[in-house]
C-alpha positions in Angstrom: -32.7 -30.8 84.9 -31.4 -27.5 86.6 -34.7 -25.4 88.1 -34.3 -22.4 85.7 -37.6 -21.1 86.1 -36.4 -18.1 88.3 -33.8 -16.9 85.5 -34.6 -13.9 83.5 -34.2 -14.1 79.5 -31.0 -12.9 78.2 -29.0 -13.0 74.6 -26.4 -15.6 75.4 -23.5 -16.5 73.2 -21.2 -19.2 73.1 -18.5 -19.7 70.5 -16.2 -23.6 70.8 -13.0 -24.7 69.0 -12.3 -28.2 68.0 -9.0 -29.3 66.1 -8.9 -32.4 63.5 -5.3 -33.1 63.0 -4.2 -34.9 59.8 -1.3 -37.2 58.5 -0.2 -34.8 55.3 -1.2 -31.9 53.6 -2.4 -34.2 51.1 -5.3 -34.9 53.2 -5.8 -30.8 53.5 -5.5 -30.6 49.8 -8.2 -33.2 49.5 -10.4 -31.3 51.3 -10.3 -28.5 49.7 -9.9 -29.7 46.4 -13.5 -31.5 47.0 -11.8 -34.8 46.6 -12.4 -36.6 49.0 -14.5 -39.8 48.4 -17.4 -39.7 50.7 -18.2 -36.4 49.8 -17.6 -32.3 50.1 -16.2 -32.7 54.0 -16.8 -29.2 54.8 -20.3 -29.3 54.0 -21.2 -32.0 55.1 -19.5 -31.5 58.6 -21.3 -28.4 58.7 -24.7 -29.3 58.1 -23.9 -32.1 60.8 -22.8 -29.6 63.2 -26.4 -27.4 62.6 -28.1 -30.6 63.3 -26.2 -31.2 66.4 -26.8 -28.3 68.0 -30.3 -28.1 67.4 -30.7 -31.8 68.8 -27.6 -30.9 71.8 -30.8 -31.3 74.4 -32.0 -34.8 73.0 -28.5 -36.4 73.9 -26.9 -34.3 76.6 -29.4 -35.5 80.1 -29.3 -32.1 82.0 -29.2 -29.8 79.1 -32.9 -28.0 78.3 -34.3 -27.7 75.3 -34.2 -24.0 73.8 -34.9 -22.2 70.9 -31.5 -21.3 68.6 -31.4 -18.2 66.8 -27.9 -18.6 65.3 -25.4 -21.1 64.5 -22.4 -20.3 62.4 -19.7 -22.9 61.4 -16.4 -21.8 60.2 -13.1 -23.8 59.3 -9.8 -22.6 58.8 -7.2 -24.8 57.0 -3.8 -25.5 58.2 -0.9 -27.5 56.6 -1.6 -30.5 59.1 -4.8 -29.1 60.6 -8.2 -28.0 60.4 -9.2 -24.9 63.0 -13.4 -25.6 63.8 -15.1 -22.9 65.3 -18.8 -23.0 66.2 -21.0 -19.9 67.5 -24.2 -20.2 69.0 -26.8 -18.0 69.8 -30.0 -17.6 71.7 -32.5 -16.0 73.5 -33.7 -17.6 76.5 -32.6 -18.1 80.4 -29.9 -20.7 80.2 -26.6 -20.3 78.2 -25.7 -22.3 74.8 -21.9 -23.4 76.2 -23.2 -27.0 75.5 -24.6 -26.6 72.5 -22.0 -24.9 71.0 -19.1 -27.4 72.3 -21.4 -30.4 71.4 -21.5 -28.7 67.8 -17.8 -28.6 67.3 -17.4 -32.1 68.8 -20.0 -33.5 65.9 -17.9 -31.3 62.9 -15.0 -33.0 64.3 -16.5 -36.6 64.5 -18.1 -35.9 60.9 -14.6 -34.8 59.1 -12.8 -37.7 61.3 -15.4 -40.3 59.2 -15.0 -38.7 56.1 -11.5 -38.7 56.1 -10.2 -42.1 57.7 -10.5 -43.9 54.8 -7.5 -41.7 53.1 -5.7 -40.9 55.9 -5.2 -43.5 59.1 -3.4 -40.3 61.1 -6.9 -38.4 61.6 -7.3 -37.4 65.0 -9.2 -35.1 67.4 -8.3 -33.0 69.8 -8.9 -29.4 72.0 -12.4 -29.5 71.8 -13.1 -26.6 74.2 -15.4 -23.3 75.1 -13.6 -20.2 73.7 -15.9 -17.8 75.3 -19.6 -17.2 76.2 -21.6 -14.4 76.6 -24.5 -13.3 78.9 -26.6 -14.4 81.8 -26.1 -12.7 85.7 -22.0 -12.5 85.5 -22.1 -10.0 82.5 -24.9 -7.9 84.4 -22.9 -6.9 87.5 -23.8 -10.7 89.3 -19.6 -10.7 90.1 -19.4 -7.1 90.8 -18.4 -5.7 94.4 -20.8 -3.6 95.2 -20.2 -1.4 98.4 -23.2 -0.2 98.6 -25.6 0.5 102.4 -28.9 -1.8 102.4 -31.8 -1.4 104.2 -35.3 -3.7 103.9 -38.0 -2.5 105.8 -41.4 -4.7 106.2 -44.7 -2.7 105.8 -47.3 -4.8 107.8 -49.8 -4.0 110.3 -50.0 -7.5 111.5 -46.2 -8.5 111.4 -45.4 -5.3 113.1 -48.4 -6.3 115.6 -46.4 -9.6 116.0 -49.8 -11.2 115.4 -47.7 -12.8 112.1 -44.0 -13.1 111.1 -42.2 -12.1 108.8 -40.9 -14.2 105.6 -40.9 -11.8 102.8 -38.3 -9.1 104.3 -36.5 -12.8 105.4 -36.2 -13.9 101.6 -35.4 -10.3 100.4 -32.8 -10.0 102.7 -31.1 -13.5 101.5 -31.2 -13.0 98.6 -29.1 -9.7 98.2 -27.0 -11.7 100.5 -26.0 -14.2 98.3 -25.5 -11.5 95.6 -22.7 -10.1 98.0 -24.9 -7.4 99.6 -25.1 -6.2 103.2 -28.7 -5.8 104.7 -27.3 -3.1 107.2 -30.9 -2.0 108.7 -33.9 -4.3 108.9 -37.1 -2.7 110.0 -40.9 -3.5 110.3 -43.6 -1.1 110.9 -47.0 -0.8 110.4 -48.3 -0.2 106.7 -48.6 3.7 107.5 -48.3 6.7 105.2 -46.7 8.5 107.9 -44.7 5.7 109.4 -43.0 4.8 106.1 -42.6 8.2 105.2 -40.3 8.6 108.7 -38.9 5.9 107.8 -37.3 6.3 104.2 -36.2 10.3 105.2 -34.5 8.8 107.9 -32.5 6.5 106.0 -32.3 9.1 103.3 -30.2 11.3 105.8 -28.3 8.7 106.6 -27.5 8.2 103.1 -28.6 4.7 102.6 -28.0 3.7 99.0 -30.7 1.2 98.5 -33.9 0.6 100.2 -36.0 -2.1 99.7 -39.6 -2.0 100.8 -41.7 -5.3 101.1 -45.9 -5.2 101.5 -48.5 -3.2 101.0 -48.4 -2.7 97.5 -51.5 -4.3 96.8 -55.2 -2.9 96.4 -56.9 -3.5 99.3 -57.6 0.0 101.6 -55.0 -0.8 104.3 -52.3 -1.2 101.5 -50.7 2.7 101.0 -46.9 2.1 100.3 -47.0 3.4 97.1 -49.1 6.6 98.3 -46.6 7.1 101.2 -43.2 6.3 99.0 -44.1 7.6 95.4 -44.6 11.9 96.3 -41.2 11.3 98.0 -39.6 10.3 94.7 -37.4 12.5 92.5 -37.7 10.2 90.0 -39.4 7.5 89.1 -37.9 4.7 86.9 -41.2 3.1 84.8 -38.5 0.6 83.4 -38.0 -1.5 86.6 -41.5 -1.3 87.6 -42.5 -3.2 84.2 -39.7 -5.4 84.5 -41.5 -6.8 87.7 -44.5 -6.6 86.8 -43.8 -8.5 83.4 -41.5 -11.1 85.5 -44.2 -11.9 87.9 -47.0 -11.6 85.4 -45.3 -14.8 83.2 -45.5 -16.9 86.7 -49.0 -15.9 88.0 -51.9 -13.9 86.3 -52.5 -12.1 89.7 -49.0 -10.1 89.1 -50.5 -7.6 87.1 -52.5 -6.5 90.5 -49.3 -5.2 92.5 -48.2 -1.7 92.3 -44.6 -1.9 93.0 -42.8 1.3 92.9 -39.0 2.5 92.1 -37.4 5.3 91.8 -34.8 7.8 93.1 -34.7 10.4 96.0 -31.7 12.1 95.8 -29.1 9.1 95.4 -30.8 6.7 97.1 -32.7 3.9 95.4 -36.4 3.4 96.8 -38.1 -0.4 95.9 -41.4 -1.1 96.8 -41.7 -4.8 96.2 -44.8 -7.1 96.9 -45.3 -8.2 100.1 -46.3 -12.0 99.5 -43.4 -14.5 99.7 -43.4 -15.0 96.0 -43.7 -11.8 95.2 -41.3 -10.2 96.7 -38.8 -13.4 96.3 -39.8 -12.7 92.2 -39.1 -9.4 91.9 -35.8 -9.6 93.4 -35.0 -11.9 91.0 -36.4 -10.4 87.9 -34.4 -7.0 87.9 -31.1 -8.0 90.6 -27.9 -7.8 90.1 -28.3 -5.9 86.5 -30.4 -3.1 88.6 -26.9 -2.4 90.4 -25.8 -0.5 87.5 -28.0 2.2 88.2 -25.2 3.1 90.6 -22.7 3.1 88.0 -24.5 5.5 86.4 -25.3 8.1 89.0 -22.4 11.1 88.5 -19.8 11.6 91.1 -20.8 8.4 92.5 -18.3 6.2 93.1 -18.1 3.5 95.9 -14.5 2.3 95.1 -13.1 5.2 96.8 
């Protein structure tokens, strides 16, 4: 299966169609008359579907098990057709497209069984995804953002070229790959002062995101947060828990890093953990949706 360890936990929805055509609106009638001899078709294609979609991971190779909140089953009735339309929903990292398709396909299957012994013309066809909802590309993953990047690397030792660098490395590739441009890439020592010059600098320059990695931890050499938090205007606790929470669900030792965000002026300050992990984690427990903090800021507008 798909590594989706790294994916945050969403509400995802997914809603298929599936059409059983029929020879006559006898057939139709049958149906709804509750004629039919093997039974209540309706019913029992629903309760079929439930099952199906509960099971979707125990037949389908690649697809993961997860836990379903909501299934609902509807039919609409046609003079020569019957309209299927399953919704699924759940809570988890991975989307229910599957499930819900695999859902409509077993409703079909179930009515096709139920009804070929009156009607030889029973056939199926258009099973297919209607829509789906959540996951990265409705939190601002296919979004262009034009926005100025800059990492810097707070390190005595990498800056001291006694070690290199990986952490600022993985930051940097994975904004890439979420369409960003790392325009300024820095690495100084883990100094009050130093990173302190560093983010009014970029301030000036009106750098729209910066992205600290290292020295967030609690040993005595490890200041970023004393250097970057009295700069802040504003603090955002609700990104900061996000990480924290992310990271904590991957390694107990998460709880010990003191990452910081928050505003000065319009530009957004991160100070992210400077361990590979870490750092790699964090990006990936609040990016792209973080990006809408942009949206939000007044007058700002990088489409113009």
């Amino acid at each position: 299966m798909v590594d989706i360890t790294h994916k945050i936990t969403t509400l995802r929805t997914a809603t298929a169609q599936a059409i059983v055509k029929v020879g006559s609106a006898e057939t139709i009638q049958a149906i709804l008359d509750k004629k039919v001899p093997k039974g209540d078709v309706l019913e029992v294609a629903r309760t079929a579907g439930l099952f199906a979609v509960k099971n979707t991971a125990s037949v389908i190779p690649d697809c993961h098990p997860m836990p379903i909140e909501y299934t609902g089953i509807h039919f609409e009735c046609f003079e020569d057709f019957i309209e299927i339309q399953v919704c699924v929903k759940t809570i988890y990292k991975t989307g229910v497209e599957v499930e819900a398709m695999h859902g409509a396909s077993i409703v079909a299957l179930t009515m096709y069984d139920m009804l070929k012994p009156i009607d030889k013309n029973v056939e199926i066809s258009t099973v297919k995804l209607l829509h789906k909802k959540g996951g990265k590309s409705d939190f601002g993953a296919n979004e262009n953002h034009n926005l100025s990047v800059a990492v810097i690397v707070c390190s005595d030792s990498v800056s001291a070229g006694t070690k290199e660098d990986t952490s600022g490395k993985v930051i940097t590739e994975k904004l890439e790959k979420l369409g960003l441009v790392v325009s300024q890439y820095d690495i100084i020592p883990d100094k009050v002062s130093e990173i302190q010059t560093n983010i009014e600098s970029l301030c000036v320059q009106k750098t729209d995101l910066i992205i600290l990695t290292g020295g967030t931890g609690l040993s005595h050499k490890d200041v970023t947060p004393e250097a970057v938090i009295p700069l802040l205007d504003r603090r955002i606790p609700g990104i900061e828990e996000a990480i924290r929470s992310y990271g904590q669900e991957r390694t107990p030792l998460a709880m010990l890093s003191r990452s910081v965000v928050g505003f000065k002026g319009d530009t957004l300050i991160m100070a992210l953990p400077g361990s590979v992990g870490g750092a790699s984690e964090s990006i990936d427990a609040v990016f792209p949706s973080v990006l809408h903090l942009f949206k939000l800021l007044n007058g700002f507008d990088h489409g113009k």
